[in-house]
N, C-alpha and C positions, 0 to 999 in steps of 0.2 A: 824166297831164295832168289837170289841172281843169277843162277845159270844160266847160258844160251843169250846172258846180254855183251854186248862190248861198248868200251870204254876208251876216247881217247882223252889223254892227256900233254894237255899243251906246260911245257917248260918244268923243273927239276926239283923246286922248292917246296914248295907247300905240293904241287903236284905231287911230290917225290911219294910223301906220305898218303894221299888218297891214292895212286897207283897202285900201293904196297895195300893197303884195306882193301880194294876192290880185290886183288889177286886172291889173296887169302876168302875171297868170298867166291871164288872161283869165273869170276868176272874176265872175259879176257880181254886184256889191257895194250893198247896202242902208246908209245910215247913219243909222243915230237919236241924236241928242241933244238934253239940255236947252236947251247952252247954242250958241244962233243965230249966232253967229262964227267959233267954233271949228267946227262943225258946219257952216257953208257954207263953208269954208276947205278941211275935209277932204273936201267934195264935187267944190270946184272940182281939187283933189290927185286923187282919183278919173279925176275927167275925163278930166285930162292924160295919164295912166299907164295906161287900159284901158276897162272899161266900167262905167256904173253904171248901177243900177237905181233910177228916181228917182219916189217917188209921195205 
């Protein structure tokens, strides 16, 4: 199990979808990107599917 690990992930795309796996695996997930769209898109996607780590 992944519990107790974290995860960051750099940019929206293919990241978007390993973010969204880790969360559901209850992994808690960091996302950085450039571009602010994409990037609150795939936070609100976090949300929904597990935990994130938001700072």
């Amino acid at each position: 199990m992944l519990t107790e690990k974290v995860a960051i992930i750099t940019g929206a795309g293919i990241g978007r979808e390993t973010a969204v796996a880790l969360a559901k695996e209850e992994v808690k997930v960091t996302v950085a990107t450039h571009c602010a769209d994409e990037g609150e898109e795939t936070v609100q996607l976090v949300k929904e599917a597990g935990y994130l780590e938001f700072r």
